[in-house]
DSSP file (Angstrom, degrees, kcal/mol; ACC not computed):
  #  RESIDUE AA STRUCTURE BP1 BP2  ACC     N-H-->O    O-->H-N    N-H-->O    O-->H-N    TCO  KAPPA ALPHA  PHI   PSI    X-CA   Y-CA   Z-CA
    1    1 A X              0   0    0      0, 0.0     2,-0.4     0, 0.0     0, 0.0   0.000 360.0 360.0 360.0 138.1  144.3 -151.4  -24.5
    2    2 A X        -     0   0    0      1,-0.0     2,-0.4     2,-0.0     0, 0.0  -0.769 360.0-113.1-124.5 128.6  141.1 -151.3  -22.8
    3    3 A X        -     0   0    0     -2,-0.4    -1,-0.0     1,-0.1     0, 0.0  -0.543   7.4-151.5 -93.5 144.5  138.7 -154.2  -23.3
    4    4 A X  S    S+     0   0    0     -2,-0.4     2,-0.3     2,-0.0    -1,-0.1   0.717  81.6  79.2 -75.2   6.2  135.5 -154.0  -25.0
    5    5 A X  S    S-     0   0    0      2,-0.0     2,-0.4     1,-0.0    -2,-0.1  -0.773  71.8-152.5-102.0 167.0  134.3 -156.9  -22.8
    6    6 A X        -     0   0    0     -2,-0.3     2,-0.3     0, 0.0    -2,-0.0  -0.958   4.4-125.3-152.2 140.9  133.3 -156.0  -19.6
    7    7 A X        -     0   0    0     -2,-0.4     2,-0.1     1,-0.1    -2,-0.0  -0.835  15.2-122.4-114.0 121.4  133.3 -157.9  -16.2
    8    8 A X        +     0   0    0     -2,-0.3     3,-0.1     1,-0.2    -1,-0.1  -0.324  32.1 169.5 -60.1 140.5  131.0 -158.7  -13.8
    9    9 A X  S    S+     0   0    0      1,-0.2     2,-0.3    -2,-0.1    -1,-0.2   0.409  72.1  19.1-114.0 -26.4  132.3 -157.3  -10.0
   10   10 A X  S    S-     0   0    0     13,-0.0    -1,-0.2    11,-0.0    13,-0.1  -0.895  90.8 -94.0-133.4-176.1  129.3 -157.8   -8.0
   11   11 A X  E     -A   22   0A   0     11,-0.6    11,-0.8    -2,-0.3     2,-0.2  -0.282  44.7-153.0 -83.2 160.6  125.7 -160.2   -8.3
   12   12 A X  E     -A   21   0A   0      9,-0.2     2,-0.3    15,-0.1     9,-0.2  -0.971  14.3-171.5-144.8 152.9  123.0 -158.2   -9.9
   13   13 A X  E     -A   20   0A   0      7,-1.7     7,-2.5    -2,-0.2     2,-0.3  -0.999  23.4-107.7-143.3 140.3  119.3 -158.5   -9.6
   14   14 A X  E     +A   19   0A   0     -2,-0.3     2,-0.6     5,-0.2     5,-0.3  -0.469  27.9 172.9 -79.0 134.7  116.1 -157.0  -11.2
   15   15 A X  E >  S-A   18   0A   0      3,-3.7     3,-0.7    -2,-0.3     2,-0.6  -0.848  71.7 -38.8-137.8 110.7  114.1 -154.7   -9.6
   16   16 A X  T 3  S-     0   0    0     -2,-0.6    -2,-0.1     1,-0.3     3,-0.0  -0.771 119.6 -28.5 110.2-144.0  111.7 -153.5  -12.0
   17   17 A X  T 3  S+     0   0    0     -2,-0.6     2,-0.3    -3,-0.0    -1,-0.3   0.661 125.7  62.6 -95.2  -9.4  113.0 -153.1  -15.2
   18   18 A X  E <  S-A   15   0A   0     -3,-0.7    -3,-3.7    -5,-0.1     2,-0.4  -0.702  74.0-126.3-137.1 138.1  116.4 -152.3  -14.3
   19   19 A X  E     -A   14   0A   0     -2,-0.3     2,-0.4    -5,-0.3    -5,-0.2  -0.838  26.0-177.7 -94.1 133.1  119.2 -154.4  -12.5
   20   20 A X  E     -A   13   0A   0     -7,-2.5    -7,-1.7    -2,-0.4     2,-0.1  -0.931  28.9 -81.9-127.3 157.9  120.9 -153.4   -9.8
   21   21 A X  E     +A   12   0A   0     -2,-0.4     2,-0.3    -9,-0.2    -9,-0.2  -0.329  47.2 172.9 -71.7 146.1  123.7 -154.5   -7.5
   22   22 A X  E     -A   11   0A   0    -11,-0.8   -11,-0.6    -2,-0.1     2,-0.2  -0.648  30.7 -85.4-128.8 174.9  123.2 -156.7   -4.7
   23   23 A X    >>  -     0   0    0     -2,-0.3     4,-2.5   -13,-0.1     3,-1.1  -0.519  37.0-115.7 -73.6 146.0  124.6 -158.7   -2.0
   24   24 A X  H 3> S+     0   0    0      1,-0.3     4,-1.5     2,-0.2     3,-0.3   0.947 117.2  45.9 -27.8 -63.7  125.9 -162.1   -2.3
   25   25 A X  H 34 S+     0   0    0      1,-0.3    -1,-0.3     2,-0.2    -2,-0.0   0.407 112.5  53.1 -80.3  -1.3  122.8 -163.4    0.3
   26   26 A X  H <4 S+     0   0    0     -3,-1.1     4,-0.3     3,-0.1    -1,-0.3   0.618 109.8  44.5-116.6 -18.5  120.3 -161.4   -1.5
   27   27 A X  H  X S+     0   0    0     -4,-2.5     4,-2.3    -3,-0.3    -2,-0.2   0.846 114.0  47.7 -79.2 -15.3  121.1 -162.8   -4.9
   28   28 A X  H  X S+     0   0    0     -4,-1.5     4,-1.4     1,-0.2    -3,-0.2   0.555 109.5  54.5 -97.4  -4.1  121.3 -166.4   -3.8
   29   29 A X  H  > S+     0   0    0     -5,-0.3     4,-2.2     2,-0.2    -1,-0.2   0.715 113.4  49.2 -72.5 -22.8  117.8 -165.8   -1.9
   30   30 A X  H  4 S+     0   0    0     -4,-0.3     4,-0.2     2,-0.2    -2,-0.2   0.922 110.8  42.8 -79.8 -42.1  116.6 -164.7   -5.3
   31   31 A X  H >X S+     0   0    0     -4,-2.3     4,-1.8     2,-0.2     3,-1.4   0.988 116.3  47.9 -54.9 -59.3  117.8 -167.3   -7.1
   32   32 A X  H 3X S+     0   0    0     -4,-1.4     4,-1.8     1,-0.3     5,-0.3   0.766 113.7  49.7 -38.6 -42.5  116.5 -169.7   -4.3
   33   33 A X  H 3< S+     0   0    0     -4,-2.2    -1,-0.3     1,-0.2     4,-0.2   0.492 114.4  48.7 -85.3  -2.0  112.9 -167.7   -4.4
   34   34 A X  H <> S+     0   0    0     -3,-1.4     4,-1.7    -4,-0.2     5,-0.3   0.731 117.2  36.9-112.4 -43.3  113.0 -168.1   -8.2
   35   35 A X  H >X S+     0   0    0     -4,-1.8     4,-2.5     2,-0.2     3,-1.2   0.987 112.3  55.2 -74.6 -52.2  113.7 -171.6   -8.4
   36   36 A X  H 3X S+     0   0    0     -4,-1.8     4,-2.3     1,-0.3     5,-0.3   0.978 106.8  57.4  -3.7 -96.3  111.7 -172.7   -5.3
   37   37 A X  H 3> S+     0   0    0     -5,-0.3     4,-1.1    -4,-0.2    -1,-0.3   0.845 106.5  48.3 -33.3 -39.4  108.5 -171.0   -7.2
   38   38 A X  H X< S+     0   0    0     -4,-1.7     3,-1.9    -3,-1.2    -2,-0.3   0.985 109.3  49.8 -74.5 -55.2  109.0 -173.1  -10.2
   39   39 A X  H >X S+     0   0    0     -4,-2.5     3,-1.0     1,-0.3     4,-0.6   0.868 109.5  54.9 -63.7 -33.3  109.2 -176.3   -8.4
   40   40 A X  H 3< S+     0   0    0     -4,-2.3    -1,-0.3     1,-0.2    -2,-0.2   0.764 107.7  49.2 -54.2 -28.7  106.1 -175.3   -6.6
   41   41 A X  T << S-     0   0    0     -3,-1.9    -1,-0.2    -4,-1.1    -2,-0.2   0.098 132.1 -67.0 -97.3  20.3  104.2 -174.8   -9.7
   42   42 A X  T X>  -     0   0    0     -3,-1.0     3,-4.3    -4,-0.2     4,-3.0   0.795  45.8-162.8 104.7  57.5  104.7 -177.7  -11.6
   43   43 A X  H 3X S+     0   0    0     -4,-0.6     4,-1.0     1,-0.3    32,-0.1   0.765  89.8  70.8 -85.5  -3.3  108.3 -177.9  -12.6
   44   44 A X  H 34 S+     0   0    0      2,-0.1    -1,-0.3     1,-0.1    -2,-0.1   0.614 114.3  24.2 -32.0 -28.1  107.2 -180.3  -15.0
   45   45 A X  H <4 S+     0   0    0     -3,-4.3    -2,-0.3    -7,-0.2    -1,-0.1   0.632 131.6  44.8-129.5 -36.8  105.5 -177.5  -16.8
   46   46 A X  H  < S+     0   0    0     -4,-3.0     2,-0.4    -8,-0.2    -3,-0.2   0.400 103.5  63.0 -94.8  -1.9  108.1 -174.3  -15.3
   47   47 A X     <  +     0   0    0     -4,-1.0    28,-0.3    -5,-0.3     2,-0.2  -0.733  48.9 170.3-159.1 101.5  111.4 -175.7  -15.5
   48   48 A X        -     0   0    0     -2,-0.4     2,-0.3    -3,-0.1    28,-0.2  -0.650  19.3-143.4 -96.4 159.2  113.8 -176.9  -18.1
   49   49 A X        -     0   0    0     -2,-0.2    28,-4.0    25,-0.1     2,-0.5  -0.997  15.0-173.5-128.9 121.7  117.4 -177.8  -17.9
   50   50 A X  B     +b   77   0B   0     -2,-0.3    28,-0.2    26,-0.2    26,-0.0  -0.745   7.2 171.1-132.1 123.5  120.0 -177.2  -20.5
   51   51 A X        -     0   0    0     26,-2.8     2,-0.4    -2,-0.5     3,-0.1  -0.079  29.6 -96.6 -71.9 172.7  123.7 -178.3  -20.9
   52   52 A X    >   -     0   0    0      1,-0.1     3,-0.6     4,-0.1    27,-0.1  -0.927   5.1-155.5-101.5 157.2  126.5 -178.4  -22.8
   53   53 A X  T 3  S+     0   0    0     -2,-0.4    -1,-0.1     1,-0.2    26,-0.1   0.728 101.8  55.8 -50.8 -38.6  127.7 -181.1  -24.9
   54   54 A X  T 3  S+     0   0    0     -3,-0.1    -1,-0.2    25,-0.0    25,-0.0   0.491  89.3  96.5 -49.6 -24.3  131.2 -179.7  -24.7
   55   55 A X  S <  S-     0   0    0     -3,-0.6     2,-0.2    23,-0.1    -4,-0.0   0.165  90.1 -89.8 -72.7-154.1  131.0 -179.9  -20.8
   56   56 A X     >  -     0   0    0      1,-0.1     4,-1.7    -4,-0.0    -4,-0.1  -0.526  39.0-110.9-109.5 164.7  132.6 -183.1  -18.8
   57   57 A X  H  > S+     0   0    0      1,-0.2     4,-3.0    -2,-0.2    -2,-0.1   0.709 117.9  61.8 -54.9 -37.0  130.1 -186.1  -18.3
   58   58 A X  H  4 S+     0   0    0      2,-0.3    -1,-0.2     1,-0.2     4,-0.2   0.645 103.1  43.6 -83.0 -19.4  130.2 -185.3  -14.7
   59   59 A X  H  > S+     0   0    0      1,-0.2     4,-1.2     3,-0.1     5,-0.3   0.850 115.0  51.8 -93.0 -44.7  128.7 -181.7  -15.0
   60   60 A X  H  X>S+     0   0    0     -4,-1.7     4,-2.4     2,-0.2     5,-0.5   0.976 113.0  41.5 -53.7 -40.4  126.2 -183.0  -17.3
   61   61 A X  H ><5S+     0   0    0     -4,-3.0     2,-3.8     1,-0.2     3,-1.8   0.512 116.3  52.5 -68.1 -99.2  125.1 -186.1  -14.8
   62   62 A X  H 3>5S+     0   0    0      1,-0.3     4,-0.9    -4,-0.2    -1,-0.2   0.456 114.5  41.5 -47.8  -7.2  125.3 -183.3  -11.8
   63   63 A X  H 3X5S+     0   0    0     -2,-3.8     4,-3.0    -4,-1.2     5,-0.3   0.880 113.9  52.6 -88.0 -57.7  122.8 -180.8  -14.0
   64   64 A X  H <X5S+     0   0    0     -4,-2.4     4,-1.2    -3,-1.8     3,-0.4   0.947 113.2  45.1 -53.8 -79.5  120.5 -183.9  -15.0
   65   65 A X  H  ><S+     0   0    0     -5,-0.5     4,-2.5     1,-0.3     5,-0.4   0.807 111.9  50.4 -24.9 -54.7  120.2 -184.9  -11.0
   66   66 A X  H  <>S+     0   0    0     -4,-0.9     5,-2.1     1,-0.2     6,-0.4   0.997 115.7  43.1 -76.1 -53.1  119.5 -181.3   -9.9
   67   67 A X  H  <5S+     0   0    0     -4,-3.0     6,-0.9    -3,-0.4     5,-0.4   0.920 128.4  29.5 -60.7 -41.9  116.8 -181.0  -12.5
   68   68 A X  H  X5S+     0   0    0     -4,-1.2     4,-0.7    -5,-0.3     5,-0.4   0.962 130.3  35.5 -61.9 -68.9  115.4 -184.4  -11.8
   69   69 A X  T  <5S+     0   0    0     -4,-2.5    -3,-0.2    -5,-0.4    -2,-0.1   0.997 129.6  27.9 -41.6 -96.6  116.2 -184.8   -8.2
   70   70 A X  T  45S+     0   0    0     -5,-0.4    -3,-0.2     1,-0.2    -4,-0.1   0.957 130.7  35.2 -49.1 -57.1  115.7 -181.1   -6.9
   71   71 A X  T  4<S-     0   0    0     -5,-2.1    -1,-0.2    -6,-0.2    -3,-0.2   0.665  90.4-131.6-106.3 -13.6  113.5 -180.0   -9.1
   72   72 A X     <  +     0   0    0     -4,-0.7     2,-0.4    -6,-0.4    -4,-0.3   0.944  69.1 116.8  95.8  66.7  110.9 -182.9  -10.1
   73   73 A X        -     0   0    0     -6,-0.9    -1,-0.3    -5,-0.4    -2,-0.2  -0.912  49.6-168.1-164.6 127.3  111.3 -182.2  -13.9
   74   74 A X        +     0   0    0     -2,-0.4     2,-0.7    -3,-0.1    -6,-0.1   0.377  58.4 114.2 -79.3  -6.2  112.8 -184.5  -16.6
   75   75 A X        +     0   0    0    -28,-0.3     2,-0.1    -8,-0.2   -25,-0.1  -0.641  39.2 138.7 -86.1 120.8  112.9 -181.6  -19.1
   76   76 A X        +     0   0    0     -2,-0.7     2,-0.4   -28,-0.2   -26,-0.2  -0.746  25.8 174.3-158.3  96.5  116.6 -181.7  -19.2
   77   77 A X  B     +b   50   0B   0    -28,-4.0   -26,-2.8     1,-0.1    -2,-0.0  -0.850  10.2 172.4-111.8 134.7  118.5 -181.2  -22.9
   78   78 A X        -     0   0    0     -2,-0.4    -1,-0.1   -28,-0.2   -23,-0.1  -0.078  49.9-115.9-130.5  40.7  122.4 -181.1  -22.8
   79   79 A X    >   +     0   0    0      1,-0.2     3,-1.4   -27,-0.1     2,-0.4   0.794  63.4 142.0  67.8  11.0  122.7 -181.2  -27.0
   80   80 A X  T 3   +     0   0    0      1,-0.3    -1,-0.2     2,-0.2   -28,-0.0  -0.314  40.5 103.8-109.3  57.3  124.6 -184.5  -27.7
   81   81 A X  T 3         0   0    0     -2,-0.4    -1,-0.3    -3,-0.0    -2,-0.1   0.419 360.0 360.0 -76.2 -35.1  122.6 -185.0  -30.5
   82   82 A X    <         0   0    0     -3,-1.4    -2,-0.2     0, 0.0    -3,-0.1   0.641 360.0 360.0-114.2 360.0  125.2 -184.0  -32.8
């Protein structure tokens, strides 16, 4: 039975409109160049963080640090409000 969900095999990155496949080192420079621009601009104002509630305490502190930490930005919601 052939599944309707379908699995990523390699990183993809946009160029354009369209995504295409990429190298390992050229999606995590993209990622890097994407994040790295928001913290340059204010990441107060460019950059939110969101978690899950479901996740472990420990992935939630390690997200809240990187957003805080790395990224200078308190906007950080992980949902444990209900």
């Amino acid at each position: 039975m052939k599944s309707r969900y379908l699995r990523l095999t390699a990183p993809l990155v946009r160029d354009g409109d369209r995504l295409r496949k990429a190298t390992w080192d050229e999606a995590l420079a993209t990622a890097t160049g994407f994040l790295r621009d928001a913290r340059t601009r204010n990441a107060t104002r460019s950059y939110g963080m969101f978690s899950c509630s479901k996740a472990t305490n420990e992935m939630n502190y390690i997200a809240q640090k990187f957003a805080r930490v790395v990224m200078g930005s308190n906007n950080v919601d992980s949902c444990n409000r209900t």
